[in-house]
N, C-alpha and C positions, 0 to 999 in steps of 0.2 A: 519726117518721112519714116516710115516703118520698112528696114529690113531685112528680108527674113532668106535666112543664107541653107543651103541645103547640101549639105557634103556628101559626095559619092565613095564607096570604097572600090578596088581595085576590078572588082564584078559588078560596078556601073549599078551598086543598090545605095539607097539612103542610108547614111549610116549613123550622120550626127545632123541637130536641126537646132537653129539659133534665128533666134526674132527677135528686134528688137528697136525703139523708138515709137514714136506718135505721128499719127497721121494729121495730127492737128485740129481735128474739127472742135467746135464746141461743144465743154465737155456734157454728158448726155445724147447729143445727137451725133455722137462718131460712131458711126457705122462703121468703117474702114477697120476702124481697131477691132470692133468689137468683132466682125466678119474674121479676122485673123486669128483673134484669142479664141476665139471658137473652135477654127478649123485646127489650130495647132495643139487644144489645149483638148479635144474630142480625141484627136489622134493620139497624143499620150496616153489619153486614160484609155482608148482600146489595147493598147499596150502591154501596162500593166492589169487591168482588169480581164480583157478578151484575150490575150497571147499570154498573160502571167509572167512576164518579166521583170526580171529586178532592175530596176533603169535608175540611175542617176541623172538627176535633174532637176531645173533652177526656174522656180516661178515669180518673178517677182514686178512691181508695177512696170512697165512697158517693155519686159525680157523675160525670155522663156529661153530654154534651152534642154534638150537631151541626147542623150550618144548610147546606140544601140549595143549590148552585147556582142563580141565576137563568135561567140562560140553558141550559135541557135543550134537545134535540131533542124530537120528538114523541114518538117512540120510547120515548125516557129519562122522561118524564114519565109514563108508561102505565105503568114497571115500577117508577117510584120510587112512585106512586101505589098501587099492588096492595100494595108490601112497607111502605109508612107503614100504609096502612087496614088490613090485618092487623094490624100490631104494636099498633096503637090499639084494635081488638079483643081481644087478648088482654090488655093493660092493662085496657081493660074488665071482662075478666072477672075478673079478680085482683081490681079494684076491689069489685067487687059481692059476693066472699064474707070480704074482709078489709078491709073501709072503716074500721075502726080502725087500719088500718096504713099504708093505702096511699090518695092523693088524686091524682087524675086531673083537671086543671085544662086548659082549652080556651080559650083565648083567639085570638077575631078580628079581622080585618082591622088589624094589626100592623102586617105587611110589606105 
């Protein structure tokens, strides 16, 4: 099963984001994964390429993970905000037609 855990900070925004595991299909035709390494793996690189942040983060076969600066500008905080809530959405919807494969886990005030 593929996890993928979404940490809130104390202003209820995305702050750190962790995937992790297989959804099992054979390999080639897992869609499941590949729909996840997409959604997550799009969402970083607007990050660092569309918002220009320095982000610390770990790509490796079936785990990904990164943790948003604390100290954005306002600016920064609008577009990191739009491209978290999207990809959280799309996780969403993954979630809801393949919940045997895939677990979307939400945990607050964290950070």
């Amino acid at each position: 099963m593929t996890i993928i855990e979404l940490y809130y900070n104390e202003d209820k925004k995305i702050c750190k984001v962790k995937a992790s595991g297989h959804s099992n299909f054979k390999s080639g035709d897992d869609i499941v994964c590949a729909s996840v390494s997409s959604i997550t793996q799009t969402a970083l690189l607007g990050l660092i390429n569309v918002v220009n942040l320095a982000i610390d983060y770990v790509v490796e076969d079936g785990f990904l993970s990164f943790e948003i600066p604390d100290n954005l500008t306002y600016e920064e905080d609008l577009k990191v905000d739009a491209i978290l809530s999207t990809m959280r959405e799309g996780l969403l919807d993954i979630q809801s037609g393949y919940s045997k494969f895939v677990k979307l886990e939400e945990k607050y005030n964290v950070y």
